[in-house]
C-alpha positions in Angstrom: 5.4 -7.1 25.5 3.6 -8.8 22.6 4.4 -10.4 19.7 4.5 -7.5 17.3 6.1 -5.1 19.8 8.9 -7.4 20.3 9.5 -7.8 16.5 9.3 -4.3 16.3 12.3 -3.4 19.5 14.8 -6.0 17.2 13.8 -4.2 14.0 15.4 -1.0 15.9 17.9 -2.4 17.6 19.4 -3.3 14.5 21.9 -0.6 13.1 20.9 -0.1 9.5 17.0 0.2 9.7 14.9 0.4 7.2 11.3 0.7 6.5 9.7 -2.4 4.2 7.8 -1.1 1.4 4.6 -2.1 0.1 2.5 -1.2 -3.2 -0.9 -1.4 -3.1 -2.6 -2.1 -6.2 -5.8 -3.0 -8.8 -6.0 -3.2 -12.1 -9.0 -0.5 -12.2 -10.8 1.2 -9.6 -13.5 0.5 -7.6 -12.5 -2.7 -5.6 -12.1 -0.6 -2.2 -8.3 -0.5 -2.8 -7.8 2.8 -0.9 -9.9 1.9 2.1 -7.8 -1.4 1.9 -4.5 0.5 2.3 -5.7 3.1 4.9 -7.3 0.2 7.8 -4.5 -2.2 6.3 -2.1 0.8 7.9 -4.3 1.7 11.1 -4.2 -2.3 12.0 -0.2 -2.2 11.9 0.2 1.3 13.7 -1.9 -0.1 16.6 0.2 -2.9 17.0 3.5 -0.3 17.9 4.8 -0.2 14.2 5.8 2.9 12.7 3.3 3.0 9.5 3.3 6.1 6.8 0.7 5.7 4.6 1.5 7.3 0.9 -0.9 8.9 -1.6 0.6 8.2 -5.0 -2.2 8.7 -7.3 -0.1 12.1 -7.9 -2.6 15.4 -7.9 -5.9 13.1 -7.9 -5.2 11.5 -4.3 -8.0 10.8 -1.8 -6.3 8.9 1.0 -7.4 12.1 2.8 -10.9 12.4 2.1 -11.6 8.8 3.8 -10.0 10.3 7.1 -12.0 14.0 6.9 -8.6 15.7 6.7 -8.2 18.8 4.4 -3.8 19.2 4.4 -2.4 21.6 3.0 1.1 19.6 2.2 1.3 16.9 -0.6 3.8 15.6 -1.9 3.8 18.1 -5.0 4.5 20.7 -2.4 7.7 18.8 -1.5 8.6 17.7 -5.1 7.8 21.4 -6.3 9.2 23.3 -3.2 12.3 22.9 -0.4 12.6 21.6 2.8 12.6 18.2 4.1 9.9 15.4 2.9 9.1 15.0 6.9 7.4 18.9 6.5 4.8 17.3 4.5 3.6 14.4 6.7 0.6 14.4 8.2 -1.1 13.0 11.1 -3.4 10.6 11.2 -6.1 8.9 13.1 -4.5 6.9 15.8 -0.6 6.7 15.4 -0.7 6.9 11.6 1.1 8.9 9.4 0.5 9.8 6.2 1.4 12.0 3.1 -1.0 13.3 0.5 -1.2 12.8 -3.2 -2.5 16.5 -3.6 -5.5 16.9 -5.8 -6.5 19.1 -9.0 -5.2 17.5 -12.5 -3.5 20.9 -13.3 -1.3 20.6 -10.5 0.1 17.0 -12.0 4.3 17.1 -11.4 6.7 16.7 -14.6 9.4 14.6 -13.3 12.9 16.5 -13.8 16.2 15.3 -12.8 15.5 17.8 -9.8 12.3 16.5 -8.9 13.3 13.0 -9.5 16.5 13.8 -6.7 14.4 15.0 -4.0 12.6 12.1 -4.4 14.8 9.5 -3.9 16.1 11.9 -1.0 12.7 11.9 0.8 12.3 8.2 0.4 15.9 7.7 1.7 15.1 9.4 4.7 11.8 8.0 5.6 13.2 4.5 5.4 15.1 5.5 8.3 12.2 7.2 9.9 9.4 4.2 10.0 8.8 0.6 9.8 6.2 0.5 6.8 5.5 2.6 4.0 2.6 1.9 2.4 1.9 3.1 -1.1 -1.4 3.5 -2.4 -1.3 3.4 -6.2 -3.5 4.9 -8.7 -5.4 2.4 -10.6 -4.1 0.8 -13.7 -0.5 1.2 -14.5 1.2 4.7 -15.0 4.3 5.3 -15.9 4.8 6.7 -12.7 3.6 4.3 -10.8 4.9 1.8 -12.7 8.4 3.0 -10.7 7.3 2.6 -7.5 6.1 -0.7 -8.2 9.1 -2.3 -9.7 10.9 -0.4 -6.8 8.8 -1.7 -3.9 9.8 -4.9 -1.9 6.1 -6.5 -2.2 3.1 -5.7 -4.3 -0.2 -6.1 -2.9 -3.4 -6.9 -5.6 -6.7 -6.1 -4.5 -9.8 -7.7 -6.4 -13.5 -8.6 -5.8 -14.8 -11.7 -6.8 -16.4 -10.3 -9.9 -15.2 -11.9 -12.9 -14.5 -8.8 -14.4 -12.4 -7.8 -11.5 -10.6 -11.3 -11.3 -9.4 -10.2 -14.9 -8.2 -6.7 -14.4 -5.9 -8.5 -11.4 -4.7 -10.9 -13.5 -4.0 -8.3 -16.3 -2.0 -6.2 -13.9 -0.1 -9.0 -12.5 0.8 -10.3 -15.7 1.9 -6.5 -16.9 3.8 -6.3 -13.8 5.5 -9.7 -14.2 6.5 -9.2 -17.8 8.6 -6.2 -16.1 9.6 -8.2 -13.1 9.1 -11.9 -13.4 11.1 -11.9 -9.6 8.4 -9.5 -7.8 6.5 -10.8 -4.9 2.6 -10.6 -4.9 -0.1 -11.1 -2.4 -3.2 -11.0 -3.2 -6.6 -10.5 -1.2 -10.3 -10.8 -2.4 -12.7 -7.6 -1.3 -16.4 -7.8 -0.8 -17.2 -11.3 -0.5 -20.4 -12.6 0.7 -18.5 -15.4 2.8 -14.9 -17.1 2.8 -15.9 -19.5 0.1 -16.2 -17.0 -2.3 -13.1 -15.2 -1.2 -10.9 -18.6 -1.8 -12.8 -19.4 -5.3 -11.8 -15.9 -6.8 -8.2 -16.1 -5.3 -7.7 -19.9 -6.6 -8.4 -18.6 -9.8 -6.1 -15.8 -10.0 -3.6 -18.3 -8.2 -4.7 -20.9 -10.8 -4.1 -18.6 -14.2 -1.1 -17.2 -12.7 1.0 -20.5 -12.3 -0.5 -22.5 -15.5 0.8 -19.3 -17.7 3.2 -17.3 -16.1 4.5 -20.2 -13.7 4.7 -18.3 -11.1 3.5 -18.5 -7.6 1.5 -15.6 -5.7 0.7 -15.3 -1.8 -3.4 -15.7 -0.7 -3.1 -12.6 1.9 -6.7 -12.9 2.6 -10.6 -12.0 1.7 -12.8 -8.8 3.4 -16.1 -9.5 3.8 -18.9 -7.3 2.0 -19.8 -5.1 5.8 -22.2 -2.5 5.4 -20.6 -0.6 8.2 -17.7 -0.3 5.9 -19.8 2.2 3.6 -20.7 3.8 7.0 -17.2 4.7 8.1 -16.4 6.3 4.5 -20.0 8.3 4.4 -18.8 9.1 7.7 -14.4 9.6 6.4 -13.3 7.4 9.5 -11.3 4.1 9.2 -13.9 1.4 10.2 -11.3 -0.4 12.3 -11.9 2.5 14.9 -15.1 3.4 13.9 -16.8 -0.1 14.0 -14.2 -2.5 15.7 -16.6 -5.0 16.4 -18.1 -5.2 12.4 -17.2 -8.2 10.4 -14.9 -6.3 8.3 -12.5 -4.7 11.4 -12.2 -8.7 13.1 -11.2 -9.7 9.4 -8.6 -7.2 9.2 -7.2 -8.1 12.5 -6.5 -11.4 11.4 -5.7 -10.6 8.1 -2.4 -8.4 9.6 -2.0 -11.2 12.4 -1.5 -13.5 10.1 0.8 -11.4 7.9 3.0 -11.1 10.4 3.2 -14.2 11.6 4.2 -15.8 8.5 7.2 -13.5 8.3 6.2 -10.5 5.9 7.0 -8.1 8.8 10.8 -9.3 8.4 12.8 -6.0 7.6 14.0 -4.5 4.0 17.4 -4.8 3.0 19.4 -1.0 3.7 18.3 1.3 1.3 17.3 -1.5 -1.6 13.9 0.6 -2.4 15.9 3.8 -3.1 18.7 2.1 -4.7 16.0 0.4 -7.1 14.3 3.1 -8.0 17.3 4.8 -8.3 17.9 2.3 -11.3 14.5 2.5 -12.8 14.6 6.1 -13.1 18.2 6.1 -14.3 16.9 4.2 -17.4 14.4 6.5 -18.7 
C-alpha cells in the first residue's frame, strides 16, 4: 500500500470524516485556472482519494467542456429542484467526480433562505461522502463566490508570470485578506518557460505580500508552458491521461506528491466548511 493510500485508510478509519476543501482561484481569467483544478483533481483521484471536482462559476461553468461531457444536472438543478445533491454528480474521467456549474446567464440562481438551506445540506453531506472537494471559482470575486472562499479550509491562487497577471493575484489576495487576514493561500505560477521563471513571479507575489500585508503564503508550485496542454483541451481530455509523459503531466505529479507530503492532505475539522459558511451567509 503506498503512501497516499495509507493516509487515505486512516482518514476513514476515523469516525467523524470529512472532506478538506479547497478554492481554486485568479484574479481574472485566462491563466489556465480551470484546467489547473480539473488535472490538479485527476492527480489526487488516481492516487485512491475520493476527489469531487465543483463548478462554481454558477450558470457560466465549463469544467465540463474540458472533459467532452454534456450533463444534464448542475447544481442549479439541485438548488432549484429536490432530491439529494448526490443526484447531480457526475462521473468523470478516471475515478473523478464532479458537479456542474450549469451554463446560460438566464438560468443564474437568486439565493433564498431555501436555496441557501439545501446548500449547506448538500455540502454537509458530501463532506461525509469524499476526501476533497475542489471548487473551481469564477474569476474575480463575486459575491457568491466570495462565500465559498471565506468558507473553504485553503485557497489556491493561480497566476502566470505576466506582470499583469502577478497583479491581479496580488489584488485578489489582498481583497481576500482584508476579509480574512487568517486564510491560508498557496500559490502556483502557470505557463512558465522554465522553473526560474516560475520562482521569480511567485517570490514576487511572496515578496509584496509579506512587506504589506505581513503575511506569509505557500509556493505550491510552477506548470510549465506544454504545448500538449492546448492539445488535451482542443481535444476536452485531462492531459494527465491524455499525455502522461508531457512536461506538464510529470509536473503535476510532483506538484500533488509534494502537497501531500508536506501535510496539506491532513483532514478538515467535522463540519467547519458548513458551519463557516453557515456564518457567512447568516450575515447577509
Amino acid at each position: 500500500m503506498d503512501q497516499a493510500q495509507t493516509l487515505r485508510t486512516q482518514m476513514m478509519a476515523r469516525n467523524e470524516h470529512t472532506a478538506k476543501t479547497i478554492a481554486v482561484v485568479s484574479g481574472k481569467g485566462g491563466v489556465g485556472k480551470t484546467n489547473f483544478s480539473l488535472n490538479f483533481s485527476m492527480e489526487l483521484s488516481s492516487l485512491g482519494y475520493r476527489v469531487l471536482l465543483m463548478d462554481m462559476d454558477i450558470g457560466m461553468g465549463n469544467v465540463h467542456i474540458l472533459m467532452g461531457q454534456q450533463p444534464d444536472q448542475s447544481i442549479l438543478h439541485y438548488l432549484q429542484g429536490s432530491g439529494s445533491i448526490l443526484d447531480i454528480v457526475q462521473k468523470g474521467p478516471g475515478n473523478l467526480s464532479f458537479i456542474s456549474g450549469g451554463s446560460g446567464l438566464n438560468q443564474l440562481v437568486e439565493w433564498h433562505d431555501i436555496e441557501i438551506q439545501r446548500f449547506l445540506d448538500g455540502f454537509e453531506l458530501l463532506q461525509k461522502n469524499y476526501d476533497y472537494l475542489l471548487f473551481d471559482m469564477g474569476a474575480g470575486a463575486s459575491v457568491n463566490g466570495l462565500e465559498m472562499i471565506m468558507a473553504a479550509d485553503e485557497v489556491f491562487v493561480i497566476t502566470t508570470p505576466e506582470p499583469t497577471s502577478i497583479m491581479d493575484a496580488y489584488s485578489m489576495m489582498k481583497f481576500i485578506y482584508m476579509k480574512n487576514a487568517e486564510k491560508n493561500f498557496s500559490i502556483l505560477c502557470n505557463r512558465v518557460m522554465d522553473s526560474k521563471e516560475g520562482k521569480l513571479a511567485i517570490d514576487r507575489l511572496k515578496l509584496a505580500m509579506e512587506r504589506f500585508l505581513h503575511k506569509e503564503v505557500k509556493f505550491l508550485g510552477s506548470m510549465p508552458e506544454d504545448p500538449n496542454v492546448r492539445k488535451s483541451v482542443t481535444r476536452q481530455v485531462p492531459f494527465v491521461t491524455e499525455y502522461p509523459a508531457t512536461a506538464a503531466s510529470k509536473q503535476m505529479k510532483k506538484i500533488v506528491s509534494l502537497y501531500i507530503a508536506d501535510g496539506q492532505d491532513v483532514e478538515a475539522a467535522p463540519n467547519r466548511f458548513v458551519q463557516r459558511l453557515a456564518s457567512i451567509f447568516s450575515k447577509r
